[in-house]
matplotlib code that plots the C-alpha trace (Angstrom):
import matplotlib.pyplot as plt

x = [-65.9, -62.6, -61.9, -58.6, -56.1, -57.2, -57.4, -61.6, -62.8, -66.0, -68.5, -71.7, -69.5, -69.5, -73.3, -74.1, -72.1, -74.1, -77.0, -75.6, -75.2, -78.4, -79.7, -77.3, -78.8, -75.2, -73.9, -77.4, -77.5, -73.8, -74.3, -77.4, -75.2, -72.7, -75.1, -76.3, -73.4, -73.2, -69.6, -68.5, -66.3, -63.2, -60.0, -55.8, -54.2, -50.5, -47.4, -43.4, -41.4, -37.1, -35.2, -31.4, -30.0, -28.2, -28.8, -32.1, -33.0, -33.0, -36.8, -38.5, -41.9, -45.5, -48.5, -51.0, -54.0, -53.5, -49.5, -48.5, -47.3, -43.2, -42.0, -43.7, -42.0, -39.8, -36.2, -32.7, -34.1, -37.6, -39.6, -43.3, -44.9, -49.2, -50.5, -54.1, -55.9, -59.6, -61.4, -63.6, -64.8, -67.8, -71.5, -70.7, -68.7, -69.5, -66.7, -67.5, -64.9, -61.9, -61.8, -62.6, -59.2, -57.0, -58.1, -57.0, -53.9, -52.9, -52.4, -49.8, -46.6, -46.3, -42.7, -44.1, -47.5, -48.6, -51.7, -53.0, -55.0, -58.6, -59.1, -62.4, -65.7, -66.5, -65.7, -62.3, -63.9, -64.9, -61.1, -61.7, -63.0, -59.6, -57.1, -56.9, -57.1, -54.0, -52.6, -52.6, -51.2, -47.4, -45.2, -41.7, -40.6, -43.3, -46.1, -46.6, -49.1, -50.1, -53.1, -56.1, -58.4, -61.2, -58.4, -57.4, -60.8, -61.6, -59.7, -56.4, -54.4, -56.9, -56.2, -52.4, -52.8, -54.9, -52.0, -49.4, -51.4, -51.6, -48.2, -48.5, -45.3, -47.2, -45.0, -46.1, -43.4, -40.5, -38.5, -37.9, -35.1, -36.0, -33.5, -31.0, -31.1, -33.6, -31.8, -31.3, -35.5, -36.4, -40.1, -41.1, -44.9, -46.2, -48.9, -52.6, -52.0, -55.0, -56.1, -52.8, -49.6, -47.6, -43.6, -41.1, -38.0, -34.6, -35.6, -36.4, -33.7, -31.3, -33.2, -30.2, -30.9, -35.0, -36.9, -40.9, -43.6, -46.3, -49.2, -53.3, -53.8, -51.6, -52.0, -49.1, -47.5, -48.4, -45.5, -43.6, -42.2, -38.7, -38.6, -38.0, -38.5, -38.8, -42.5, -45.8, -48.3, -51.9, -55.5, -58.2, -59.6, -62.1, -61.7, -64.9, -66.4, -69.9, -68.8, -70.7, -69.8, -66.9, -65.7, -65.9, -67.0, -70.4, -68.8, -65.9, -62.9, -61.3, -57.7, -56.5, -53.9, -57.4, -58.7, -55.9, -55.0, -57.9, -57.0, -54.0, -50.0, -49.0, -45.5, -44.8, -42.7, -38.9, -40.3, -41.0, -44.2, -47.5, -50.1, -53.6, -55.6, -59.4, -59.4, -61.1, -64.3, -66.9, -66.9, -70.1, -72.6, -72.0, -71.9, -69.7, -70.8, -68.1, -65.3, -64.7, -62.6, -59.0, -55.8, -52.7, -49.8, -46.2, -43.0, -40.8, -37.7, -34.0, -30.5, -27.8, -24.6, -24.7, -28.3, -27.4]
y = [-9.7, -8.6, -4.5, -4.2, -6.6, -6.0, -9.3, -9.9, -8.2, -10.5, -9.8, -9.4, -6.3, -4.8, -4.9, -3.3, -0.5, -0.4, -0.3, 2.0, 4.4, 4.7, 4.6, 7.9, 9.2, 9.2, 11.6, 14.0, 12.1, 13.3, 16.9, 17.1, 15.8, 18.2, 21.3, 20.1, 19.6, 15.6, 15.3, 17.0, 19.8, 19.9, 20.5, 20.7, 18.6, 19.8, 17.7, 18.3, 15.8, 16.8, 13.7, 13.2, 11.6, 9.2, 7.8, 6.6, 6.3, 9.8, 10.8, 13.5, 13.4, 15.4, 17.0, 19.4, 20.5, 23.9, 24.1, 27.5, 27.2, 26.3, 27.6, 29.9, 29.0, 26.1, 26.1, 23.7, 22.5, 22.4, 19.9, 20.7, 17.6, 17.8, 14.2, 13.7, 10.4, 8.4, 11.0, 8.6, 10.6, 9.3, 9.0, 8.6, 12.2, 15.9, 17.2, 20.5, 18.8, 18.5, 22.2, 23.3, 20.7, 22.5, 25.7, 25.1, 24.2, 26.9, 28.7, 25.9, 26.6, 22.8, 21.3, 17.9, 16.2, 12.2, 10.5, 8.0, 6.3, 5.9, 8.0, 7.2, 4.7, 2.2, 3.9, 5.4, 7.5, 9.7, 10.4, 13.2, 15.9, 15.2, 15.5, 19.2, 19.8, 17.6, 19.2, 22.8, 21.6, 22.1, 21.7, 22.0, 18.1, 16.4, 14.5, 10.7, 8.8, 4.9, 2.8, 1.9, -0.8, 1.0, 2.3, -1.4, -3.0, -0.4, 0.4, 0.6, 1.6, 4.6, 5.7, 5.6, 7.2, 10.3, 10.5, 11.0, 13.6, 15.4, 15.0, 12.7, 9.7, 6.3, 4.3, 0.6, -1.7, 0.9, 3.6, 7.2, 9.6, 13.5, 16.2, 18.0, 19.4, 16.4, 14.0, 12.1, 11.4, 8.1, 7.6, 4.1, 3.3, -0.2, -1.5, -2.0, -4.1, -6.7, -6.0, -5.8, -6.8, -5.7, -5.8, -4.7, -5.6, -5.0, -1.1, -0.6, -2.5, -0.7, 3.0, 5.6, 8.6, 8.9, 7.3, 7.8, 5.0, 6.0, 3.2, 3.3, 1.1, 0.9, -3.1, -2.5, -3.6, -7.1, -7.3, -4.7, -7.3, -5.6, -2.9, 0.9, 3.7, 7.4, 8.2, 6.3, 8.0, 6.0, 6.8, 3.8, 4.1, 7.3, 7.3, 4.7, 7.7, 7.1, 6.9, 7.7, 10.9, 9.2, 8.1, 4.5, 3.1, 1.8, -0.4, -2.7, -1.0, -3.9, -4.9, -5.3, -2.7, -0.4, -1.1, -0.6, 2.4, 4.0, 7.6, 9.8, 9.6, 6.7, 5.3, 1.5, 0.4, -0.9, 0.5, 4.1, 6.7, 5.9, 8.9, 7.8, 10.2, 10.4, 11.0, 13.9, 11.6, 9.3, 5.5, 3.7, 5.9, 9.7, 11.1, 11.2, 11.3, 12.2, 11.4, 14.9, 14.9, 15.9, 17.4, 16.6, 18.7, 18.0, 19.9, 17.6, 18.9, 17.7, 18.8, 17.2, 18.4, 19.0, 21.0, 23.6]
z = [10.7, 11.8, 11.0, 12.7, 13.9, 18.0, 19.3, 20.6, 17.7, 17.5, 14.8, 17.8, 19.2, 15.5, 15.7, 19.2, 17.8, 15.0, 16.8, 19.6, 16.6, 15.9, 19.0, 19.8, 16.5, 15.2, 17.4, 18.3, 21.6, 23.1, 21.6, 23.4, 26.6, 26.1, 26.2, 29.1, 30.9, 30.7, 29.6, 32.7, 33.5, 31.5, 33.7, 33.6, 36.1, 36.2, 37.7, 37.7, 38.0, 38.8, 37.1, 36.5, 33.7, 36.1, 38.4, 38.2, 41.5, 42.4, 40.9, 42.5, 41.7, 42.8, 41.5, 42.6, 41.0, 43.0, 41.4, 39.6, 36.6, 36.5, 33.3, 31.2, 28.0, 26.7, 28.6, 28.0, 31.8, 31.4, 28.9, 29.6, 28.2, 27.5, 27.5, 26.0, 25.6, 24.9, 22.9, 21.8, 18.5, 17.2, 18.2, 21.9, 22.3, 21.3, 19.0, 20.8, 23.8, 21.1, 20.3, 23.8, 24.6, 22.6, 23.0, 26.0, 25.1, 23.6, 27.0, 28.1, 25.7, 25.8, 24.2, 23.3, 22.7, 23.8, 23.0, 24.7, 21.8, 21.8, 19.1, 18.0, 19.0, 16.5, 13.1, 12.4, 9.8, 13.2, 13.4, 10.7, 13.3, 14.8, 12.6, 11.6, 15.4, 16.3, 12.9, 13.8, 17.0, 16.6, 19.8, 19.0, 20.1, 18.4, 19.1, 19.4, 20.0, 21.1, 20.0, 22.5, 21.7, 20.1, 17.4, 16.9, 16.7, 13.5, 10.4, 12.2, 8.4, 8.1, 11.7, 10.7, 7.9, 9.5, 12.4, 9.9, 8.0, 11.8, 11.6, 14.8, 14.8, 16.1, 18.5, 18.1, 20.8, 19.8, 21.2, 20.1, 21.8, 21.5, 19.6, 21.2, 24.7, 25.8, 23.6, 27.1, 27.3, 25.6, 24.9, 24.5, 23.2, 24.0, 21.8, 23.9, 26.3, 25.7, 22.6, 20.7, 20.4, 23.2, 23.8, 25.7, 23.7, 23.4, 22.2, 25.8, 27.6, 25.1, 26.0, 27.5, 30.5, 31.2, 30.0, 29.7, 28.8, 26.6, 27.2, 26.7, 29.6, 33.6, 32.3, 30.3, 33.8, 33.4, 30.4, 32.1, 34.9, 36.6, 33.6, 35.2, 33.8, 34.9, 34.3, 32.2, 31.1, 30.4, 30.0, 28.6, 32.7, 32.2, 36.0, 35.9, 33.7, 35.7, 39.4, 42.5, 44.5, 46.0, 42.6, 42.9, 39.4, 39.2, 36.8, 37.2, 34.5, 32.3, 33.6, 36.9, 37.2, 35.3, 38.1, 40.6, 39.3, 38.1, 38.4, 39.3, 40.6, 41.4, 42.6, 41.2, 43.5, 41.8, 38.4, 38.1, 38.6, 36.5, 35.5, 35.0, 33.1, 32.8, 29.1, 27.5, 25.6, 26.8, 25.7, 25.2, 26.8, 26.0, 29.9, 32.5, 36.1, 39.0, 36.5, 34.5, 31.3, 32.0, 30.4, 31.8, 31.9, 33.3, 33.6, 33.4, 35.4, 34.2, 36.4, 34.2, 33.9, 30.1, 30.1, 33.0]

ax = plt.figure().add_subplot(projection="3d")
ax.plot(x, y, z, "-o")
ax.set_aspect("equal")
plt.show()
């Protein structure tokens, strides 16, 4: 049985989901969690990152959980940028987390919106309690959004067709520059990395000025050989989601670089800065342990010439 075009989609995978969904008593189990505190504590991790539009090697990049807030409202220098990934909706995650998420959200004056994919666990028909959430979300540069391999291992078309009624743009291997005064930031959104189709093409290598990576998985690396770019942003990790107090994983994450890079700011050396989100959902098993669900927020910083 193949739902989606992900790549691994075996029929045996279909049918522990089924029977995960009944064992979760479609969805009872997680909302029992979340009352009692088992998704963890929901928290905003903010960055900045200073870029120029040339040249490239002149990124400035830091983050602090402790960082005041840099702009108040949308400037000409100032994109602040809200990045969101692995909800997971469906029996494994309360929906209780998604309106908490942007609720919080609403405090941020964010310019422009990226999901990390992951929208659902195991039936895209979940993505319902979504959509009018990522709907009523309106930032005035848009919102795009990659697929993870949960999206592409159920119906995929429905997914597509529930983004574009959110008014979400999916970027599938293709690049996207922003309007006018961040029409130098290029956002490129490579497909999953194992479970789809990824590709970094000629969009990429033909991308002007900054240029941002919008990825579910830091294994996009492995097809991003000697490709720089200014800043990624990835999820799919949960930051292990059940780790011991010293967050190491009690499970191995799929990938290498998943597992490399697992949570956080990172610098890739010769290529750019990567941003590993936790996610805001829970994947098979609705609890988190040591591995709270997280909002990411980033001002990101431009002195050109033309914007000052």
């Amino acid at each position: 049985m193949r739902l989606g075009r992900g790549q691994y989609n075996h029929w045996w995978r279909h049918l522990g989901e089924q029977v995960l969904d009944i064992v979760l008593c479609k969805g009872y189990v997680a909302k029992l969690s979340y009352q009692l505190g088992g998704h963890g504590k929901l928290g905003v991790t903010h960055y900045t990152q200073s870029v120029h539009s040339s040249p490239r090697d002149d990124v400035d990049l830091h983050s602090s959980n402790q960082i005041d807030r840099i702009r108040n409202s949308t400037s000409t220098n100032c994109l602040r940028i809200a990045f969101l990934s692995d909800f997971h909706a469906g029996p494994t995650t309360c929906p209780k987390i998604f309106e908490e998420t942007f609720n919080i959200l609403k405090y941020y004056d964010i310019s422009l919106l990226l999901l990390g994919g992951d929208f659902i666990s195991f039936k895209a028909e979940y993505m319902n309690v979504l959509t009018p959430l990522l709907d009523r979300c309106r930032p005035p540069f848009g919102k795009f959004a990659v697929f993870g391999n949960h999206d592409l291992w159920s119906k995929h078309r429905d997914l597509e067709s529930e983004l574009r009624n959110a008014k979400v743009e999916l970027l599938i291997n293709r690049e996207i520059t922003l309007a006018p005064p961040f029409d130098s930031i290029s956002i490129y959104g490579i497909d999953d990395p194992w479970t789809g189709a990824p590709d970094f093409s000629h969009a990429f290598n033909a991308a002007k000025g900054i240029k941002l990576v919008l990825s579910h998985s830091p294994d996009f690396l492995h097809f991003a050989k000697n490709k720089q770019f200014d800043l990624a942003f990835c999820g799919h990790t949960h930051g292990g989601q059940v780790a011991n107090s010293s967050g190491r994983p009690w499970a191995q994450t799929h990938g290498n670089y998943s597992r490399l890079y697992l949570h956080g700011d990172f610098e890739i050396p010769k290529q750019g800065r990567l941003l590993v989100s936790r996610g805001i959902g829970c994947g098979n098993i609705p609890i988190r342990l040591n591995a709270n669900p997280e909002i990411i927020i980033c001002d990101l910083i431009l002195s050109s010439p033309m914007l000052e």
